[in-house]
N, C-alpha and C positions, 0 to 999 in steps of 0.2 A: 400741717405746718412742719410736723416733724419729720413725713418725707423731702419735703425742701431741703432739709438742715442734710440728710442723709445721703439724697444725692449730691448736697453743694462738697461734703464732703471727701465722696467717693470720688471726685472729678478730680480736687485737688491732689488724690493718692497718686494721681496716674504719674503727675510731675514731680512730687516729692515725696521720699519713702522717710516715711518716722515722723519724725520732729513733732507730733501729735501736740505739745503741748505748748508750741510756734502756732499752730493751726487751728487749734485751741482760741488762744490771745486774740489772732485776728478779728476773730471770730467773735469774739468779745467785743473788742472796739468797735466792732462795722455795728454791730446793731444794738450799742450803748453812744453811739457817737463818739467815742474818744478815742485818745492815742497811744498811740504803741510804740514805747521806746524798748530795743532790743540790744542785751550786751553780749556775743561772743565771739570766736574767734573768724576769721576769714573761711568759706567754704563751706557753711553750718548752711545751706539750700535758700538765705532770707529772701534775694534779689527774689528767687525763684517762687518763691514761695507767693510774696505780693503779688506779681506776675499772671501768676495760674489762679491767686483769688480774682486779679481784673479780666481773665478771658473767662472764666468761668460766670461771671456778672455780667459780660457787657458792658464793663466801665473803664473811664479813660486811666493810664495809666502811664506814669514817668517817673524817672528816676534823675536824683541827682549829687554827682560825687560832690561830697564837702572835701575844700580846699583851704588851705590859710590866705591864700590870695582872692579869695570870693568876696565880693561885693553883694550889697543888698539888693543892686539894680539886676545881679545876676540871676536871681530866682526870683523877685516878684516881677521885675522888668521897667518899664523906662518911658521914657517920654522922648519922642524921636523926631528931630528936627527936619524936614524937608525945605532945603532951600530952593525949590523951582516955582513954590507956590506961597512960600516964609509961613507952612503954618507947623502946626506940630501934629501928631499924630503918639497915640500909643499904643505899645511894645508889649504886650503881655506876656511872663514869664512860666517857667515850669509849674511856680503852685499853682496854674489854672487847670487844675485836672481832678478828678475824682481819689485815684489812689495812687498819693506820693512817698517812693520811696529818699529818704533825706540819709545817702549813706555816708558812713562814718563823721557822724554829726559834730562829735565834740571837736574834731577839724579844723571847724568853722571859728572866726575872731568873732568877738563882740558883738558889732554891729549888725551881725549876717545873724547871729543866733537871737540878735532881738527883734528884727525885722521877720523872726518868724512868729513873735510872741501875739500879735495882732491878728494872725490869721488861722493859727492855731484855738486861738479865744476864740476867737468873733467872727470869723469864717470868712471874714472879708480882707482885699488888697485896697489898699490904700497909693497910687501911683499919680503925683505932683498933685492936683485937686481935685481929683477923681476919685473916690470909692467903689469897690467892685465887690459885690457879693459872689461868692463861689457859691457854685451848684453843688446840689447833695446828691449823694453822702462825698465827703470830703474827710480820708482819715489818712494822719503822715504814721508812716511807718520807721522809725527811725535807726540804727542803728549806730553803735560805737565798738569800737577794739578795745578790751582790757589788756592787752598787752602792750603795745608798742602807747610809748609815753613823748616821743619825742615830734613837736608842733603838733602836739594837743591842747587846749583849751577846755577847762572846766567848766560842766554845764551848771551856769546859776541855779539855784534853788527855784527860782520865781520860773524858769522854764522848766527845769522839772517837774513842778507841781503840775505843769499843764498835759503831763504825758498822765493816761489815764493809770496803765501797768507799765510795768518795768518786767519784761522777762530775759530770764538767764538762760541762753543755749547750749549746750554740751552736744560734745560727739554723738553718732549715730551707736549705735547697737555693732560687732561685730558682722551676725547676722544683714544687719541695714547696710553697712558698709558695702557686703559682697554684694548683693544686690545693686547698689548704685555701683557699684567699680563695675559691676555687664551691662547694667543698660548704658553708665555715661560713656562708656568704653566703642559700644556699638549703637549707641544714638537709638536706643530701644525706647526710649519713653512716649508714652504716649500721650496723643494730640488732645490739648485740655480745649472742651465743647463748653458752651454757653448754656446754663441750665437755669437761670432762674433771672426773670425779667424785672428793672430796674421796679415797678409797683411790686410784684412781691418783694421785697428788699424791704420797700416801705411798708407791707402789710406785716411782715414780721416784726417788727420794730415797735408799731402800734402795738403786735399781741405781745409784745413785752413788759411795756410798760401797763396795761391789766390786772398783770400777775399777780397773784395775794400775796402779801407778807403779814406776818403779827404784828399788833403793833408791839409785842414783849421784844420781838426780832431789830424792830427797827431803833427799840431803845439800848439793844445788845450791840449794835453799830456804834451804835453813839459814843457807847463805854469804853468798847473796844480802842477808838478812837482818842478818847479821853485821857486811856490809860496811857497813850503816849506823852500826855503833857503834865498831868498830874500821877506819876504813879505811886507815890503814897500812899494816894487814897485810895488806891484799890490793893493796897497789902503788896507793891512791889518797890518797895522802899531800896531792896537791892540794886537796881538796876537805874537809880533817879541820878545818880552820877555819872552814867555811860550816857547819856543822851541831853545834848545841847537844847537842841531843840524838836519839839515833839509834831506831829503834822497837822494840815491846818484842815478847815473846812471843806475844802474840795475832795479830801481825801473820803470826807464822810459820803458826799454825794455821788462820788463814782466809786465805793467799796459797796453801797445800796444797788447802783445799776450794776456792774461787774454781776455781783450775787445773783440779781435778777437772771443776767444772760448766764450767767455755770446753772442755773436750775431748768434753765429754759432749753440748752443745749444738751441737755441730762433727760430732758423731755421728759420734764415736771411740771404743773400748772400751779406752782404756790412756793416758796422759797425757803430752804429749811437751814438750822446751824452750819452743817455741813457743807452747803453753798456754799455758806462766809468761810468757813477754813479754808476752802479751795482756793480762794483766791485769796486772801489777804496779805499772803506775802508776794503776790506778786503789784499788788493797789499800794504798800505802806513803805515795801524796802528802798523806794528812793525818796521818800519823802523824810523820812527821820534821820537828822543831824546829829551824827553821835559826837561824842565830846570828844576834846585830846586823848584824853587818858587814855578813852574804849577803843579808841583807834589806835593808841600806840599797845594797844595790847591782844590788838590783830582782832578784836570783834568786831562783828559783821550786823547789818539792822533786822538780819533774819533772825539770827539770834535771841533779839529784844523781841520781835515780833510773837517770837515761839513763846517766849517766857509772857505775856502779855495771852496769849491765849490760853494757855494752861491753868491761866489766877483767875482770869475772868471770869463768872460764875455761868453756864449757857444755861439758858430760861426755858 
């Protein structure tokens, strides 16, 4: 299993240098099932990145720029009238693919970012009285700009939850830079190969869910979790004012799987503390609502999160 992982890896280096803990994320979500919303600036390799996980898979692959003039009918797709025969026919849209990229999401108005909340849930399109279940694995990869502010749209709470992490991209490395300014410079990179067949995908995925955990661990999630909503009760009484609202149950269920795949990716058979630190601030920092106050006083949910693992007693 673990040369799967090593090769799926290695394929992905040829097209993008660095970003390890981009490649990382995805890597998470494919084989916990959930999503991946991505925050930073333009030219950080994401496009590229999804891209080289779908040739490396064999799986279908599309991308689609968010616009404030997007329609619902634009991505799920439509019910198309033929007048030669007066009957209708249907239009199937971009999210009928295995790996979508949805870029620069928050873009998107309303309607377009709720018409994604159904298929992101439930995996299925819903188009005039038709239901379409999508094939698996089905995971959006999404992206947004923390800079530019102007015809953005804020992502509801109720779709955020649905993103399993939320990771934060930064620059390359010096080092990484040079490297990409010769190869993109002279088209050096090399041709991402197909290594590993849509059943292993799924055979990994079953060895995942396997994996032992304590059940002291799985009641450490709980806590962890808890302490976002009650933190009194676990001795952080400081911090019960920076935060509106604390996260909800989905956060627990995919901080559980997340943990699973960083142990399993670490090419570990049983899941230890250290799993859960790995990821937690990338599972809880878009889920927690911080209050006016913490916000007008420039704190960040990573912050809370940090201060929440520190108190927390590990079993």
């Amino acid at each position: 299993m673990q040369t799967k992982i090593t090769r799926l890896k290695e394929e992905l280096k040829k097209a993008v240098v660095g970003q390890e803990a981009m490649i990382e994320g995805l890597l998470i979500g494919l084989l916990s099932d959930g999503h991946i919303l991505i925050e930073g600036v333009p030219g950080l390799a994401k496009t590229t990145t999804i891209n080289a996980l779908a040739k490396a898979l064999g799986l279908d692959f599309k991308r689609i720029q968010f616009t404030p003039d997007l329609l619902p009918s634009d991505i799920i797709g439509a019910q198309i009238y033929n007048p030669q025969d007066h009957s209708f026919s249907i239009k199937k849209g971009p999210l009928f693919t295995h790996l979508l990229l949805a870029d620069e999401i928050n873009r998107a108005p309303a309607k377009v970012q709720s018409a994604l909340l159904e298929v992101m849930q439930e995996r299925q399109v819903t188009i005039a009285d038709e239901t379409f279940h999508l094939e698996k694995p089905f995971l959006v990869m999404a992206t947004q700009n923390p800079i530019e502010q102007e015809g953005v749209y804020a992502l509801p709470e109720a779709q955020l939850d649905r993103f399993m992490m939320k990771l934060v991209v930064t620059h390359n490395s010096e080092e990484e830079e040079l490297e990409i300014m010769r190869k993109g410079a002279t088209k050096r990179f090399a041709k991402v190969e197909k290594v590993l067949e849509i059943e292993e995908l799924f055979a990994l995925q079953d060895a995942l869910e396997k994996m032992h955990i304590d059940p002291e661990l799985e009641t450490y999630i709980v806590q962890l979790v808890s302490a976002t909503r009650e933190p009194e009760r676990f001795g952080l009484a400081g911090i019960a004012d920076d935060i509106m609202y604390g996260v909800s149950p989905r956060a627990s269920i995919d901080l559980y799987k997340a943990a699973h795949a960083k142990a399993f990716l670490r090419g570990n058979d049983f899941v230890t503390p250290a799993d859960i630190g790995m990821v937690i601030h990338d599972v809880l920092r878009h889920r927690i609502v911080l209050s006016y106050e913490a916000r007008a006083k420039g704190m960040k949910s990573d912050e809370i999160i940090t201060k929440i693992v520190e108190t927390v007693p590990i079993p």
